[in-house]
N, C-alpha and C positions, 0 to 999 in steps of 0.2 A: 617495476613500478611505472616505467616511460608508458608501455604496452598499456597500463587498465589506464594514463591520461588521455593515451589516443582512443582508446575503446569512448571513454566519457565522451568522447568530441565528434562520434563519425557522426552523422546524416548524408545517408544515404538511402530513400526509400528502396531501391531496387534490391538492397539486403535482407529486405523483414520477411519477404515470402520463401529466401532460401534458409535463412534461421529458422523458420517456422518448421523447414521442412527436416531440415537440421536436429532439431529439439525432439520431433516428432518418430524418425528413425532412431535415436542417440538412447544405448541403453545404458553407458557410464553417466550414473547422476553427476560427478563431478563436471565434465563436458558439457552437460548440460547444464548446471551451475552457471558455468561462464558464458553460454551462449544465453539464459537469459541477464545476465549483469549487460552485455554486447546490445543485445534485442531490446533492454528496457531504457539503455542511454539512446537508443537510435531512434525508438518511436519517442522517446521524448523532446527529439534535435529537432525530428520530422514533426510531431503531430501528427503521427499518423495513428489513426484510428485502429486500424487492422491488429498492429503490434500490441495495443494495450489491452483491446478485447482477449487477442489470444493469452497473453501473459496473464487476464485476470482467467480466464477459462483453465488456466494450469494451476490454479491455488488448489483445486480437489485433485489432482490427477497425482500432486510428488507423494510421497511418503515422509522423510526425512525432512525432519525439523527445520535443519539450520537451511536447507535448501528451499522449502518454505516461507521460511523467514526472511531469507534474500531475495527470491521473488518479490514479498510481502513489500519490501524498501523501496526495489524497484518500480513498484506500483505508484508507491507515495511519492512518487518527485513527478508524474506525470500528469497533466491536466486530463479533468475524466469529465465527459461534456454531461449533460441532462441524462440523454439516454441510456446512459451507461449503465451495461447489471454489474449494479452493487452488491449481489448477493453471494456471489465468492467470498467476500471481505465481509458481511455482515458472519455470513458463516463460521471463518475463520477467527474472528473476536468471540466467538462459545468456545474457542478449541479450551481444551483445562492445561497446553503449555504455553507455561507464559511468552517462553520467547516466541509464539508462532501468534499469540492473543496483543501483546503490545504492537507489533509488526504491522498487523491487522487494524490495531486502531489509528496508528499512523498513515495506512496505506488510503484512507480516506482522505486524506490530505490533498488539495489540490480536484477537490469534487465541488459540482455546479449544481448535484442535486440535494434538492430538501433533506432525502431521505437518511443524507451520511450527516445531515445537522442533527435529525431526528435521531440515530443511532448514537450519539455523539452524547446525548442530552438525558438519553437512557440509561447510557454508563454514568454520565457526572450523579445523575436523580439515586441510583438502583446499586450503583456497584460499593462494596465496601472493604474492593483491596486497594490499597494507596498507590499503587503505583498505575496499574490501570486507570486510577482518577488524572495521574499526571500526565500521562498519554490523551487521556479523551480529553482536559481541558487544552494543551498544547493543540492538539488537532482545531479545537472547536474555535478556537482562540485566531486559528490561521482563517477558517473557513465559515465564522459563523453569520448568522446576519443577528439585526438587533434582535431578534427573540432568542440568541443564545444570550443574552446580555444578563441577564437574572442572573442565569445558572454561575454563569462563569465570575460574577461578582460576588457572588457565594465565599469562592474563595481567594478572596483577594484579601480577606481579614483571617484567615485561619491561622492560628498561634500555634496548633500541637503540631512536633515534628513529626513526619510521616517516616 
């Protein structure tokens, strides 16, 4: 448990291009599991850009869900600037597993562009599974400007239990 507090804590840029290369050769998913838990607390200590592009560029590439989905978290704790392609993650919120679709709608979290308020506001409008509504208003909720404000006041009077 000591191991994954200091993994949380490194920043050190000079690590993200040997992880990269790391993840890149590494045919145990497990290993690679943890190299990105490692790669998405460092680009996130650093800001470094390089690390979260790459980590969003591997949301098509895993196969396995739960490793997916862990990327997916590790996305969501990092600031994602303007330019950033969202479209791993808009991708990924169609997948039909949920744990790889909530993930996804979280992994928006901590984005500076329109387009993940937009996506956000599609699920609250469009989707009619309860729990994906709970994911997109949490998200919208962290990251929205006032034109999320409608939506999200929607449900702040909702009485049926989901």
């Amino acid at each position: 448990m000591e191991s994954l507090r200091e993994a949380e804590e490194v920043k050190d840029e000079t690590f993200i291009p040997q992880l990269i290369l790391f993840i890149d050769q590494q045919k145990d998913k497990k290993k690679r599991d943890k190299a990105y838990f490692l790669l998405g607390h460092n680009a996130n200590n650093t800001g470094n850009p390089e690390g979260l592009d790459y980590l969003i560029s591997r949301v098509n590439q895993e196969t396995d869900k739960y490793i997916i989905s862990s990327l997916l978290d590790r996305i969501a704790d990092i600031h994602k600037p303007i330019r950033t392609d969202l479209q791993p993650l808009i991708q990924a919120i169609k997948s039909n597993k949920w744990l790889i679709r909530h993930s996804a709608i979280l992994s928006l979290n901590n984005s500076s562009d329109s387009l993940a308020e937009t996506v956000l506001i599609d699920i609250i409008t469009n989707s009619e599974e309860p729990i994906d509504l709970i994911y997109a208003n949490a998200t919208l909720g962290d990251i929205g400007t006032e034109r999320a404000t409608p939506f999200l006041e929607k449900y702040l009077k909702v009485e049926k239990e989901m």
